[in-house]
PyMOL CGO cylinders between C-alpha atoms (Angstrom):
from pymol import cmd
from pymol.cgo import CYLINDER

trace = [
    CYLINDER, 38.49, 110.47, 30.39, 41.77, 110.40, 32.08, 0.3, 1, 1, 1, 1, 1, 1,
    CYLINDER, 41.77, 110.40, 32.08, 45.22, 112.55, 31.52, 0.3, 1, 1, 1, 1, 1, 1,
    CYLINDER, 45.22, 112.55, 31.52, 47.76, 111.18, 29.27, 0.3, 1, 1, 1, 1, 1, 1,
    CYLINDER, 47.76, 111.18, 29.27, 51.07, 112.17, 29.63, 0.3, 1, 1, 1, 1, 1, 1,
    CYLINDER, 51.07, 112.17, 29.63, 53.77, 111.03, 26.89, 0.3, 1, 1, 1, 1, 1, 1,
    CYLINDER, 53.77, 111.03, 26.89, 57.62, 112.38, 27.47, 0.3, 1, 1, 1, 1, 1, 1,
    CYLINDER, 57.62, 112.38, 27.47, 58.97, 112.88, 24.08, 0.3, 1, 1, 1, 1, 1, 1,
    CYLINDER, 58.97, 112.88, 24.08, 62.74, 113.69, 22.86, 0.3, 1, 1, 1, 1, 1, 1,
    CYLINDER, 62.74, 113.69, 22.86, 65.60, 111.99, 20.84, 0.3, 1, 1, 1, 1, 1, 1,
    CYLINDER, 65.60, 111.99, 20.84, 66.90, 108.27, 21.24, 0.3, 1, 1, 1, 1, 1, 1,
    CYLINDER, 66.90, 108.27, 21.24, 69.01, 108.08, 24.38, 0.3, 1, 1, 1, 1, 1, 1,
    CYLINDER, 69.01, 108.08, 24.38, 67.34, 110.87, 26.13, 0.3, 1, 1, 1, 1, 1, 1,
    CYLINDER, 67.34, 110.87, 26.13, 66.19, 109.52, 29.01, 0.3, 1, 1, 1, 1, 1, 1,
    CYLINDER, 66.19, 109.52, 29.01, 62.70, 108.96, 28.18, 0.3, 1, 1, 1, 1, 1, 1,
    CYLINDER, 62.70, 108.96, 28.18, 61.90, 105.42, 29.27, 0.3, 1, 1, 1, 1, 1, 1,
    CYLINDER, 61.90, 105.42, 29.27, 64.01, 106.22, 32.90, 0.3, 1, 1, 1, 1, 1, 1,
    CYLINDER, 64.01, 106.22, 32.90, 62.15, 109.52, 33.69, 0.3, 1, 1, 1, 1, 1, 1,
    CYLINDER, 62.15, 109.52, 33.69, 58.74, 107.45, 32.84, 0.3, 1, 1, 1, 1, 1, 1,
    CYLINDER, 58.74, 107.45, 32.84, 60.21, 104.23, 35.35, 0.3, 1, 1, 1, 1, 1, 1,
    CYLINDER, 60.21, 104.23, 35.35, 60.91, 107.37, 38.18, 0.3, 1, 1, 1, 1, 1, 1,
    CYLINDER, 60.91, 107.37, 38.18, 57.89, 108.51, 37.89, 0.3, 1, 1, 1, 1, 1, 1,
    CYLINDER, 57.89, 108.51, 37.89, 56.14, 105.30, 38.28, 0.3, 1, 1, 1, 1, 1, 1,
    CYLINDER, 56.14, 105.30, 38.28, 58.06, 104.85, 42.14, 0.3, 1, 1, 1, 1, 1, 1,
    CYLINDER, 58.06, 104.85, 42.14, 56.21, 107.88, 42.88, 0.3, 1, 1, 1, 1, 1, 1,
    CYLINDER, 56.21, 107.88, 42.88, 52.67, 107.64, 41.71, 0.3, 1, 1, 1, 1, 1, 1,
    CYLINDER, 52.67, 107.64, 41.71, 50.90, 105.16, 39.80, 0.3, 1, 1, 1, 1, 1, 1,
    CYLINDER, 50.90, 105.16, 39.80, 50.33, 105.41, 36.45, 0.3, 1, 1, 1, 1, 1, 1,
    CYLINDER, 50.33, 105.41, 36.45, 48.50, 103.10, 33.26, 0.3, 1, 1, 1, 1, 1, 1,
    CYLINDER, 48.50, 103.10, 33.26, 51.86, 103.01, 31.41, 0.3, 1, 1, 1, 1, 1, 1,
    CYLINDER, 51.86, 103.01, 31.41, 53.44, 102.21, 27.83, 0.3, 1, 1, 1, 1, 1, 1,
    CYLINDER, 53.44, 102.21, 27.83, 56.45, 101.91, 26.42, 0.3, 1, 1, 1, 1, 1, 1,
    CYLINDER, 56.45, 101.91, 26.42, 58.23, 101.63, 23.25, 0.3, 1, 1, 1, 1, 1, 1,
    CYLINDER, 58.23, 101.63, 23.25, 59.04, 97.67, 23.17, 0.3, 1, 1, 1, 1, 1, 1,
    CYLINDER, 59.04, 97.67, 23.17, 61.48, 97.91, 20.70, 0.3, 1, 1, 1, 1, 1, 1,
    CYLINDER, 61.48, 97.91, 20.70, 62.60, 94.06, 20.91, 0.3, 1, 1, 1, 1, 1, 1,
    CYLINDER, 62.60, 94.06, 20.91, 58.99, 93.34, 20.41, 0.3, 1, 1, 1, 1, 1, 1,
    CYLINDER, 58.99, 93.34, 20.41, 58.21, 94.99, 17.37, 0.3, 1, 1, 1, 1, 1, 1,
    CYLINDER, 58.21, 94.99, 17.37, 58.36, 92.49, 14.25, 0.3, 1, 1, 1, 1, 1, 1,
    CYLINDER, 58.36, 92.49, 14.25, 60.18, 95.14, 11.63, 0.3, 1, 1, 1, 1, 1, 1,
    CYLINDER, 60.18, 95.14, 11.63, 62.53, 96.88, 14.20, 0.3, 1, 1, 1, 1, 1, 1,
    CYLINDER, 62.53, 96.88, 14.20, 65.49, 94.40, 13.72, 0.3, 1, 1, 1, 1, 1, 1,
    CYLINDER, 65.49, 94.40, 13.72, 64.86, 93.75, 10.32, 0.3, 1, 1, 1, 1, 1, 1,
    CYLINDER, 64.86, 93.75, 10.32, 65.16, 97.64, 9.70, 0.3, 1, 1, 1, 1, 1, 1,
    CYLINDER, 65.16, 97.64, 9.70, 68.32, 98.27, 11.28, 0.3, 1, 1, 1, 1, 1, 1,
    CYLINDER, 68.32, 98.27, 11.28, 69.66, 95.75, 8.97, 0.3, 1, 1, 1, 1, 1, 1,
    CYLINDER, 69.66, 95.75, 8.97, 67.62, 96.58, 5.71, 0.3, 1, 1, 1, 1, 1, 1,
    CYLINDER, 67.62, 96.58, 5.71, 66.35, 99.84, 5.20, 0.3, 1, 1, 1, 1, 1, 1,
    CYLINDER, 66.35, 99.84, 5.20, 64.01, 98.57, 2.77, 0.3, 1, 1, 1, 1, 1, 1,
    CYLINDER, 64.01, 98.57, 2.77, 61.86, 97.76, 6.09, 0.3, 1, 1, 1, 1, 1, 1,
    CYLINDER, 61.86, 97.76, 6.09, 61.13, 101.13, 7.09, 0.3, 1, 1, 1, 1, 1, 1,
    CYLINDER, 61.13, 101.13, 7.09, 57.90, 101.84, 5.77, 0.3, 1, 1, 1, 1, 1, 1,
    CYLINDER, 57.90, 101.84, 5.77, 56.86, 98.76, 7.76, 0.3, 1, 1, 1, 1, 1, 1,
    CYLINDER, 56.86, 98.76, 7.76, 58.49, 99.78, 10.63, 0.3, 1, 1, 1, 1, 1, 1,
    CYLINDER, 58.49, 99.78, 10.63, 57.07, 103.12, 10.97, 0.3, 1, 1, 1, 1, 1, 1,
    CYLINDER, 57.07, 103.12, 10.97, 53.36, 101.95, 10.26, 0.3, 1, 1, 1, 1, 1, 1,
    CYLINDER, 53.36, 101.95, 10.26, 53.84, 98.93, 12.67, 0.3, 1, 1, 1, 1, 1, 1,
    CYLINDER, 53.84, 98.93, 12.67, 54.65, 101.83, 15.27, 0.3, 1, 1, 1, 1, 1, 1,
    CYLINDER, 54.65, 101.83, 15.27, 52.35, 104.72, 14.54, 0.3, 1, 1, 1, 1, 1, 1,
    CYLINDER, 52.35, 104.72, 14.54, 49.52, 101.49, 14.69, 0.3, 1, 1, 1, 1, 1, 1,
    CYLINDER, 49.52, 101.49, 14.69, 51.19, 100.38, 17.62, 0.3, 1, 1, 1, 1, 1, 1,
    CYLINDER, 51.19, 100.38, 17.62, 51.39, 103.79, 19.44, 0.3, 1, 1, 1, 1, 1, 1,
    CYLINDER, 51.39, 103.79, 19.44, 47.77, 104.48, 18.46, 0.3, 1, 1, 1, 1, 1, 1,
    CYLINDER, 47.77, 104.48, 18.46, 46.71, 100.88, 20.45, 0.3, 1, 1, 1, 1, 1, 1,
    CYLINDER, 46.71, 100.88, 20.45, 48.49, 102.01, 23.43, 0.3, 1, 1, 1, 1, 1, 1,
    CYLINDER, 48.49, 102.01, 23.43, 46.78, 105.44, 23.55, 0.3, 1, 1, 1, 1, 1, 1,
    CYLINDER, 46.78, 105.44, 23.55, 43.27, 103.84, 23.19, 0.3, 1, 1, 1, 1, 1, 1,
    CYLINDER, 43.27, 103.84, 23.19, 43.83, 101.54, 25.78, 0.3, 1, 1, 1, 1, 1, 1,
    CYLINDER, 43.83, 101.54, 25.78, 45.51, 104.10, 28.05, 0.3, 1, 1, 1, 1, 1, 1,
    CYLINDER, 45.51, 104.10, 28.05, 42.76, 106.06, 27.77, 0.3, 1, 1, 1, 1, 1, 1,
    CYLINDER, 42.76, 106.06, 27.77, 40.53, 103.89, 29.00, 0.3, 1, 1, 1, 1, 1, 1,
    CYLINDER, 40.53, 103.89, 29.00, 42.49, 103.53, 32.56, 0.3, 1, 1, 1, 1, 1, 1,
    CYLINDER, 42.49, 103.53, 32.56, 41.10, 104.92, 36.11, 0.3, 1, 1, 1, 1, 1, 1,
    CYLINDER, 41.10, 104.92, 36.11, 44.62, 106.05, 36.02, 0.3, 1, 1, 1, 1, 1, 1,
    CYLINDER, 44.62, 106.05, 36.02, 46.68, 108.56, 34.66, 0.3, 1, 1, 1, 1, 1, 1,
    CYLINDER, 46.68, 108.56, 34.66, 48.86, 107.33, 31.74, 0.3, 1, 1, 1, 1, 1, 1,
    CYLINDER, 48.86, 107.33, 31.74, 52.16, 107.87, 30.73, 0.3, 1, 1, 1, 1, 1, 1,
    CYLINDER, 52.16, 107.87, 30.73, 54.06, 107.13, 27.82, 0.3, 1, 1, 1, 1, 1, 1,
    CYLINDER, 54.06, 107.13, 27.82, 57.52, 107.45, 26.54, 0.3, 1, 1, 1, 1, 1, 1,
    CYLINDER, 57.52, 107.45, 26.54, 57.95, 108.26, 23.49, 0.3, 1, 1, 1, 1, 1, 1,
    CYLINDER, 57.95, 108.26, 23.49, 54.12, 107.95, 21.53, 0.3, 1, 1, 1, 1, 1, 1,
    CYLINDER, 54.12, 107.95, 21.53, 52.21, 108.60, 18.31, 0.3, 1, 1, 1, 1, 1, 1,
    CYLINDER, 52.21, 108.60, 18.31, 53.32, 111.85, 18.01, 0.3, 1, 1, 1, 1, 1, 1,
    CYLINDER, 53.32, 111.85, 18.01, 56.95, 111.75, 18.51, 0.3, 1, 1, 1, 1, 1, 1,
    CYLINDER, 56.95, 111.75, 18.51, 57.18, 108.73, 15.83, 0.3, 1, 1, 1, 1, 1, 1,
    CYLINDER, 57.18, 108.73, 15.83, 55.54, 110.81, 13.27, 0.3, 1, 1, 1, 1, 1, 1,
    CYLINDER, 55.54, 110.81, 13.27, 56.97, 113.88, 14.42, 0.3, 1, 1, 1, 1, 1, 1,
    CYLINDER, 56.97, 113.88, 14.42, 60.04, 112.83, 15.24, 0.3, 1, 1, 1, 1, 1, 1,
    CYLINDER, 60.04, 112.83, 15.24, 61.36, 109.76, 13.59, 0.3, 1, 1, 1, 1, 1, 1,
    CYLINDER, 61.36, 109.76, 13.59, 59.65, 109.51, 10.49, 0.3, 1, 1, 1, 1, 1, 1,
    CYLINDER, 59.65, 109.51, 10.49, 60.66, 112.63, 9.75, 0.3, 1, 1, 1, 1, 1, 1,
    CYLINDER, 60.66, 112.63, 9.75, 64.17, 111.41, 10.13, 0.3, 1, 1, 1, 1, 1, 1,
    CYLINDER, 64.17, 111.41, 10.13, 63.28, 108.50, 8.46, 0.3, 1, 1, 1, 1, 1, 1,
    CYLINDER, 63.28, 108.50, 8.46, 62.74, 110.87, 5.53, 0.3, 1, 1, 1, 1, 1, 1,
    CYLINDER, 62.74, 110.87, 5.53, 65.65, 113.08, 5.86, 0.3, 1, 1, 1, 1, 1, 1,
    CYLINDER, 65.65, 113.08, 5.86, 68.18, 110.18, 5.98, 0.3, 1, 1, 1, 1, 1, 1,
    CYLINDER, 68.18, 110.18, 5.98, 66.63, 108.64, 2.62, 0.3, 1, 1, 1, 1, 1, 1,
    CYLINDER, 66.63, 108.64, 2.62, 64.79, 105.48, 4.37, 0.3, 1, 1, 1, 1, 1, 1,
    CYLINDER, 64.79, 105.48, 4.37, 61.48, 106.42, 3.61, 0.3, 1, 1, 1, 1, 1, 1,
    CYLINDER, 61.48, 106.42, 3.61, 60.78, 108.35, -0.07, 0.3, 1, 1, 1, 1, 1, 1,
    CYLINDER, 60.78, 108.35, -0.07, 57.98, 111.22, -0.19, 0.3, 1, 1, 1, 1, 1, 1,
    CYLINDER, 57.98, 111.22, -0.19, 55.62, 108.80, -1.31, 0.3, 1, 1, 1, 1, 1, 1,
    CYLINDER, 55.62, 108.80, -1.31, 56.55, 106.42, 1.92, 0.3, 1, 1, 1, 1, 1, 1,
    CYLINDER, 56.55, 106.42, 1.92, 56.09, 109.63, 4.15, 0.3, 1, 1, 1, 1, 1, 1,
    CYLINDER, 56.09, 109.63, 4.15, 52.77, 111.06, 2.86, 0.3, 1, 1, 1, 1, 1, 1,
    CYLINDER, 52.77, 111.06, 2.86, 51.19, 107.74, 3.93, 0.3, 1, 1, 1, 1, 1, 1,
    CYLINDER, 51.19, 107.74, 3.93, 52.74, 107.91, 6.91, 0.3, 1, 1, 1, 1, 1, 1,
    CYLINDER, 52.74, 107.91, 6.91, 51.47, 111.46, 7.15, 0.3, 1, 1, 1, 1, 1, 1,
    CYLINDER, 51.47, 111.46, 7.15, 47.96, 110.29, 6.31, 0.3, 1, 1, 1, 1, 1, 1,
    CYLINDER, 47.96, 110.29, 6.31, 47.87, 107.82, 8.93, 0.3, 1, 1, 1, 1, 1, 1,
    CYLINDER, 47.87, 107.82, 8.93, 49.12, 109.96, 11.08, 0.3, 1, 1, 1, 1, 1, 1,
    CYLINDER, 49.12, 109.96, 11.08, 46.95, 112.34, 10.66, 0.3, 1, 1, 1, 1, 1, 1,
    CYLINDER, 46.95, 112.34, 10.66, 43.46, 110.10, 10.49, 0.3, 1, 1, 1, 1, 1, 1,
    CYLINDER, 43.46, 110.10, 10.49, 44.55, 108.27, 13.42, 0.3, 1, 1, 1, 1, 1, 1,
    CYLINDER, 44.55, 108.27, 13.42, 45.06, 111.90, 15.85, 0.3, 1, 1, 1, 1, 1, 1,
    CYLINDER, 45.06, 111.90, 15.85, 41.94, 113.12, 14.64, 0.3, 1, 1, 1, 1, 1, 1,
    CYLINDER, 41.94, 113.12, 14.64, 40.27, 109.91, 16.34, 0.3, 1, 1, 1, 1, 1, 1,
    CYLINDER, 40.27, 109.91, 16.34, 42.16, 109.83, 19.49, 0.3, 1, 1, 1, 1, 1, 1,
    CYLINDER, 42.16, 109.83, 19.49, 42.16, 112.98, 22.24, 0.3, 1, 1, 1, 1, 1, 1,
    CYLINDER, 42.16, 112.98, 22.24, 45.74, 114.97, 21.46, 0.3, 1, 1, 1, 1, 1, 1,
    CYLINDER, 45.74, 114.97, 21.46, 48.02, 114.40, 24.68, 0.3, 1, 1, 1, 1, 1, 1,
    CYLINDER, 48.02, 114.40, 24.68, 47.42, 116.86, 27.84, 0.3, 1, 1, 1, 1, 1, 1,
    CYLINDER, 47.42, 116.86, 27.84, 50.63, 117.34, 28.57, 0.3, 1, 1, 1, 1, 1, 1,
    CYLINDER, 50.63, 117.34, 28.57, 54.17, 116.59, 26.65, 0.3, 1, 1, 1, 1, 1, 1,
    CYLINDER, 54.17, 116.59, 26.65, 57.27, 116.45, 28.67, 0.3, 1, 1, 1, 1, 1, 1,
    CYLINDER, 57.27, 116.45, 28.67, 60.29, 117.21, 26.46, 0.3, 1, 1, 1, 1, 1, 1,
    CYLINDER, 60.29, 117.21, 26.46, 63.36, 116.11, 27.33, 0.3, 1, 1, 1, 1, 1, 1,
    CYLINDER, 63.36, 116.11, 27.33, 66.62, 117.21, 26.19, 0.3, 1, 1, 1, 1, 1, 1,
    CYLINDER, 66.62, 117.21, 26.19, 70.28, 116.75, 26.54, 0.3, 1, 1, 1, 1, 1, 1,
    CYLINDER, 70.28, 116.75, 26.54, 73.76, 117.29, 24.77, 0.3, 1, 1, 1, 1, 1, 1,
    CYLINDER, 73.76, 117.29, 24.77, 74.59, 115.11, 21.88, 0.3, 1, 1, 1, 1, 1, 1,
    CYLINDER, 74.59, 115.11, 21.88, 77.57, 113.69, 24.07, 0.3, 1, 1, 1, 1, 1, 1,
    CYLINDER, 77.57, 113.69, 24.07, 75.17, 112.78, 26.75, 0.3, 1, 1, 1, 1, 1, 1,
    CYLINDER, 75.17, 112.78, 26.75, 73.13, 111.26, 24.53, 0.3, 1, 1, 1, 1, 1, 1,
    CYLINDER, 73.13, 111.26, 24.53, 75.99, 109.05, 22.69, 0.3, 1, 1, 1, 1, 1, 1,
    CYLINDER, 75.99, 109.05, 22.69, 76.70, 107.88, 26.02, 0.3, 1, 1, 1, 1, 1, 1,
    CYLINDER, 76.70, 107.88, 26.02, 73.62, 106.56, 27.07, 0.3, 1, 1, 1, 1, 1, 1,
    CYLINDER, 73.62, 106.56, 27.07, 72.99, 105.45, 23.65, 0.3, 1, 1, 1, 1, 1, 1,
    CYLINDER, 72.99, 105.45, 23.65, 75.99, 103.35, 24.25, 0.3, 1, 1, 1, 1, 1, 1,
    CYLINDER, 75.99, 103.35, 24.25, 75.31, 101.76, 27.86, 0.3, 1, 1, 1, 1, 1, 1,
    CYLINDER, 75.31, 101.76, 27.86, 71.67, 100.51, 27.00, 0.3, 1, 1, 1, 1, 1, 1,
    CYLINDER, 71.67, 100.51, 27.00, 71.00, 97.05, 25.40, 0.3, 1, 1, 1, 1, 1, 1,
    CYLINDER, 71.00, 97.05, 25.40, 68.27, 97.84, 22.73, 0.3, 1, 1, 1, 1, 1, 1,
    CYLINDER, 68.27, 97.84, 22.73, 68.18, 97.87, 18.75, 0.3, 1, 1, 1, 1, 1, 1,
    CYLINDER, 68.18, 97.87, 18.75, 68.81, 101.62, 18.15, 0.3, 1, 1, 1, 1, 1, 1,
    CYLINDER, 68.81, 101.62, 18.15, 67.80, 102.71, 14.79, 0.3, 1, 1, 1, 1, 1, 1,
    CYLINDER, 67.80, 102.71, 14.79, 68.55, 106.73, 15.62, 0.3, 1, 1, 1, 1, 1, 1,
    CYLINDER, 68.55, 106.73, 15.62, 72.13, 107.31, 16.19, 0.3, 1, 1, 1, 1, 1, 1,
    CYLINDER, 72.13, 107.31, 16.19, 73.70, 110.54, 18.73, 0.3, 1, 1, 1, 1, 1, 1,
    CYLINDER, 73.70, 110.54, 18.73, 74.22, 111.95, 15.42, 0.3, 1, 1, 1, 1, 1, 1,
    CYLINDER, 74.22, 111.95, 15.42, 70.99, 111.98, 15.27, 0.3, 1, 1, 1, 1, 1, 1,
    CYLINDER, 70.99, 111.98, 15.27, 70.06, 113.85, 18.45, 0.3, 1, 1, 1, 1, 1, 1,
    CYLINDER, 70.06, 113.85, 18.45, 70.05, 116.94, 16.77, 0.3, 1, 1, 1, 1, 1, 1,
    CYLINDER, 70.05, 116.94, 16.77, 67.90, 116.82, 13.98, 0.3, 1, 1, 1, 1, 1, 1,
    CYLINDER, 67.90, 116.82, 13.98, 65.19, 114.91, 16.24, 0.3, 1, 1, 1, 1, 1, 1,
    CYLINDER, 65.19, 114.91, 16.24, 65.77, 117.89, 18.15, 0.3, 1, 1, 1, 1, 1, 1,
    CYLINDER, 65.77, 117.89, 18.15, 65.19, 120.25, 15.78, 0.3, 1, 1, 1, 1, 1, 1,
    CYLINDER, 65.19, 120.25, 15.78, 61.63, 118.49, 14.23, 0.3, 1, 1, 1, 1, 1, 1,
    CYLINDER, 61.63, 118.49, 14.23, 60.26, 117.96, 18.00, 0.3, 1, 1, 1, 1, 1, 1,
    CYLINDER, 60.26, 117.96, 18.00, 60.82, 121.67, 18.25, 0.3, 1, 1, 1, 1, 1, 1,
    CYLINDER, 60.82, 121.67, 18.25, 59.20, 122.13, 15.45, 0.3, 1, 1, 1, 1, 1, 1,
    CYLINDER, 59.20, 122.13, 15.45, 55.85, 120.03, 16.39, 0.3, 1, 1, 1, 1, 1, 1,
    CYLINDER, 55.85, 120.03, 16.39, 56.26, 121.68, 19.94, 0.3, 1, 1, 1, 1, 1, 1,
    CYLINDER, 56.26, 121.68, 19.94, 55.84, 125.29, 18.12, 0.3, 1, 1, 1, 1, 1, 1,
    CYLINDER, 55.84, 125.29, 18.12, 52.02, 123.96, 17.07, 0.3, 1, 1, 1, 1, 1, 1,
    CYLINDER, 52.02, 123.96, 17.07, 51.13, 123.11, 20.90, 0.3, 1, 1, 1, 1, 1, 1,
    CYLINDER, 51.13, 123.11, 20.90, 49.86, 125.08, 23.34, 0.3, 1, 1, 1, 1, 1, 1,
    CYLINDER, 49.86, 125.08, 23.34, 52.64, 126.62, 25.91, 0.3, 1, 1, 1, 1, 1, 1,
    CYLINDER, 52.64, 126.62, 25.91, 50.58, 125.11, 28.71, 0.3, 1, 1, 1, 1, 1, 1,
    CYLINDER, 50.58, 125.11, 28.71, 50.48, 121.55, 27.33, 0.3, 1, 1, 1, 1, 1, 1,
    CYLINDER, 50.48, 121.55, 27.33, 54.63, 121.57, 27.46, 0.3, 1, 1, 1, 1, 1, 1,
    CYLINDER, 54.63, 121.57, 27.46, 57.20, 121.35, 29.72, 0.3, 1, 1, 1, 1, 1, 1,
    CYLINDER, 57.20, 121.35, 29.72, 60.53, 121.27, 28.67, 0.3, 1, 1, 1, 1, 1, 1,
    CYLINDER, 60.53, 121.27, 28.67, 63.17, 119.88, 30.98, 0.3, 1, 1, 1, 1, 1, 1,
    CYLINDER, 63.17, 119.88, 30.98, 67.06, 120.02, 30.80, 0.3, 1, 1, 1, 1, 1, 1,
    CYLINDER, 67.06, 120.02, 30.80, 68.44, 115.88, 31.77, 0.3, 1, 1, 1, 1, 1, 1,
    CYLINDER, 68.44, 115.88, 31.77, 71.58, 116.37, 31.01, 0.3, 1, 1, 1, 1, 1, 1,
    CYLINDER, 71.58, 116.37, 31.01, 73.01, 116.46, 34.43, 0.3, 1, 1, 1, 1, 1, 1,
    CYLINDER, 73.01, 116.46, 34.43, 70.10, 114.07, 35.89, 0.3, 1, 1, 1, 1, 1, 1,
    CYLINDER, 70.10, 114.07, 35.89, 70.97, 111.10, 37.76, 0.3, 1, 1, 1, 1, 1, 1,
    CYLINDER, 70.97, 111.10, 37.76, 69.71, 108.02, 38.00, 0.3, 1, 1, 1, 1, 1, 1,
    CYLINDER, 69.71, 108.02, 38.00, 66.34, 108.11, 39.09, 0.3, 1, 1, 1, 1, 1, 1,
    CYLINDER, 66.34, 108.11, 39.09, 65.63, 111.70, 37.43, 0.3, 1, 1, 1, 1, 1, 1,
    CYLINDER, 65.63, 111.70, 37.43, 64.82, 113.74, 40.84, 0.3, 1, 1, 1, 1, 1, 1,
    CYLINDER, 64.82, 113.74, 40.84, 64.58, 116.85, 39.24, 0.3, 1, 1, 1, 1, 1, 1,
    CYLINDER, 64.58, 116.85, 39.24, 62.52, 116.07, 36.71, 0.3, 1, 1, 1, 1, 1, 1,
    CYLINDER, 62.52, 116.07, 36.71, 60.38, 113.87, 38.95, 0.3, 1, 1, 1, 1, 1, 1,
    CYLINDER, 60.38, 113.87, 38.95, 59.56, 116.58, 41.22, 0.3, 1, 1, 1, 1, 1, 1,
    CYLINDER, 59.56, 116.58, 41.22, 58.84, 119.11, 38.16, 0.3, 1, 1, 1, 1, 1, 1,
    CYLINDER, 58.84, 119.11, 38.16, 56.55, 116.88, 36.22, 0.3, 1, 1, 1, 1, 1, 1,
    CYLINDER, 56.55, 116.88, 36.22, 54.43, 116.02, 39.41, 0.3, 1, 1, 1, 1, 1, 1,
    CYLINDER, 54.43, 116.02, 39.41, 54.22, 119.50, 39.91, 0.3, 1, 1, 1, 1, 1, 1,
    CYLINDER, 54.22, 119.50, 39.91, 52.64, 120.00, 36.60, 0.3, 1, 1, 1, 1, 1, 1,
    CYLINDER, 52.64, 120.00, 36.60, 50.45, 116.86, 36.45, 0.3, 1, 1, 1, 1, 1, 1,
    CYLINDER, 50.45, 116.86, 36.45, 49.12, 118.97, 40.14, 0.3, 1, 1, 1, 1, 1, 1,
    CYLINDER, 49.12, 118.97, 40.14, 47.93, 121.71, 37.68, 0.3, 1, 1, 1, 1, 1, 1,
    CYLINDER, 47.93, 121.71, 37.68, 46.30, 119.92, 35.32, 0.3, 1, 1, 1, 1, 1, 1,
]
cmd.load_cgo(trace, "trace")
């Protein structure tokens, strides 16, 4: 079976760009979040009523793209993933009143019966920055963002969290704040990981 790799952190990170980076340098079996192509993710951002829907049609979603990523000659990468929507954003989802207790525990259920079938991730890249980094980049990209730089820092806090219940050699955790474009820092750490795997 081959290594997947999924780089996790809040909306506006950098997550999709660090995954694009690495791609110019080795190839990978990729996914990526799709955001315009999920059916509830417009819908939400208008209607909260949709969450529930939205965060099942991704945690299905994200569980399809692991399968088939696993099944590559390649290694795969992923931004974002099952993990960080559970994790992560349904969590949120939960804190900010979207999703009631009830909403979340069948969330949590799926969550859980679908990561007991599929092989956990071999190595998480978590990415971090200042909320005013994030805000900014937020701001310059043209996607439906449901997770706001206010945001930033409770994601932060529940991918922390999650992170705590991983194995230190499964992690690395990686300051983008002051990345550029194509994320050469980061580039050049990850590879050096993936190396040791």
């Amino acid at each position: 079976m081959n290594k997947l790799i999924v780089i996790v952190g809040p909306s506006g990170v950098g997550k999709t760009s660090l995954a694009r980076a690495l791609c110019k340098e080795r190839e990978f079996a990729t996914a990526f979040e799709e955001h315009s192509e999920r059916p509830f993710q417009s819908i939400f951002k208008q209607d909260s009523k949709y969450a529930l829907a939205n965060q099942l049609d991704y945690l299905l979603f994200r569980a399809e793209q692991e399968r088939e990523l696993r099944q590559s000659e390649r290694p795969a990468l992923m931004d974002g993933g099952l993990d960080l929507d559970f994790h992560g954003f349904t969590r949120l989802f939960l804190t900010r009143g979207w999703l009631s207790e009830t909403e979340f525990e069948l969330c949590r259920r799926f969550y859980d019966h679908t990561r007991a079938l599929l092989p956990a991730p071999d190595l998480i890249v978590a990415l971090s920055a200042p909320d005013n980094v994030i805000g900014e980049r937020l701001a310059a990209r043209n996607r439906i963002n449901i997770a706001s730089s206010e945001d930033a820092g409770l994601l932060n806090r529940f991918i922390a969290e999650w992170l705590g219940s991983i194995p230190v050699s499964k992690v690395i955790k990686l300051d983008v704040a002051k990345e550029g474009k194509d994320f050469p820092q980061s580039v050049a750490a990850v590879l050096e990981k993936i190396e040791r795997l």
